[in-house]
C-alpha positions as CSV (number, residue, x, y, z in Angstrom):
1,X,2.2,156.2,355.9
2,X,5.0,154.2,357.8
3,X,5.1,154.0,361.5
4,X,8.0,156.0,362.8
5,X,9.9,153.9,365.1
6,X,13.5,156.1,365.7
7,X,15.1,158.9,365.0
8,X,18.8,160.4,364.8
9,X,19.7,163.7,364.3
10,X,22.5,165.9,362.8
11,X,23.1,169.7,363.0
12,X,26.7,170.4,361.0
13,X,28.3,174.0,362.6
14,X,30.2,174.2,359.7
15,X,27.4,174.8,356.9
16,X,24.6,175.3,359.7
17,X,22.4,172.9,358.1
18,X,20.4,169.8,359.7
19,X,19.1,166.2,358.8
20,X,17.4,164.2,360.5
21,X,17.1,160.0,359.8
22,X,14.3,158.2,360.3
23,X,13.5,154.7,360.6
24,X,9.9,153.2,359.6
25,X,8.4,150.2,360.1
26,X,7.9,148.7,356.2
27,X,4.3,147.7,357.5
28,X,4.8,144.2,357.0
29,X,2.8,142.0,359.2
30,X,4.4,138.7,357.9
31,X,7.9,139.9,358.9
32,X,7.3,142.6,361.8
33,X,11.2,143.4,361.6
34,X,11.2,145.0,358.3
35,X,12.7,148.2,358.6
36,X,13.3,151.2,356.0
37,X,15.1,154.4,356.4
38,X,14.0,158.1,355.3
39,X,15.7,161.4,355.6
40,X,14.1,164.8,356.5
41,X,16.1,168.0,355.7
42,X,15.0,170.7,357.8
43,X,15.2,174.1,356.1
44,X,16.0,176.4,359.2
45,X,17.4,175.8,362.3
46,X,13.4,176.8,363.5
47,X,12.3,173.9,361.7
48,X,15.1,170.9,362.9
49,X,14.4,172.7,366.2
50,X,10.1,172.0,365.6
51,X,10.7,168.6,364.3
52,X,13.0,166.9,366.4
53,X,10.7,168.6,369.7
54,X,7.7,166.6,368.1
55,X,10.2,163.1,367.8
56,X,11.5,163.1,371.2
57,X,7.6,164.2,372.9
58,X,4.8,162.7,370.5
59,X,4.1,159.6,369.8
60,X,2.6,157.9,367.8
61,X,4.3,159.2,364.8
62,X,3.3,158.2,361.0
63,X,5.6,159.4,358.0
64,X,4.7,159.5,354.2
65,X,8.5,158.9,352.4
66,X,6.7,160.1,349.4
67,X,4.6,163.2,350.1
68,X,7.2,163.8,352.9
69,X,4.7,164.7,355.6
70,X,5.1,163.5,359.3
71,X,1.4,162.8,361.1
72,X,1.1,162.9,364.6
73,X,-1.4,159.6,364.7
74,X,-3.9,160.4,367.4
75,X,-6.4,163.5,368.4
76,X,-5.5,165.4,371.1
77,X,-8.2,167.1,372.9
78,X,-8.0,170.8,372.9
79,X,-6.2,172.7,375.9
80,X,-4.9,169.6,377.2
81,X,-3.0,169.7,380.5
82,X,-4.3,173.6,380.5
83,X,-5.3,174.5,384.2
């Protein structure tokens, strides 16, 4: 897993498709600049809608380039900010 460190997203009107790019931090303690890039391709508008709402409010964020799953890193208490 790759800390997630920025985000840019595209929706084309045309062929009503999304991707999202994703920069990660290579996890490279000698060289804390190391940077790689990963896209996600978002199968319904639904879904670019879901994941770019969890980029711009979560944080911290973890992606696997591999498995392609995006972690949210910390447990969130149940109900939170629920009156």
């Amino acid at each position: 897993m790759a800390k997630l460190l920025s985000y840019k997203a595209n929706w084309n009107l045309n062929s009503h498709s999304g991707l999202i790019h994703v920069k990660l931090w290579a996890g490279n303690p000698s060289n804390p600049h190391q940077t790689f890039t990963a896209s996600l391709q978002p199968q319904t508008p639904e879904e670019m809608q879901m994941l770019v709402d969890l980029l711009r409010n979560e944080e911290p964020l973890e992606y696997d380039s591999s498995t392609k799953e995006l972690r949210l890193g910390e447990w969130e208490v149940a109900g939170e900010g629920e009156p």
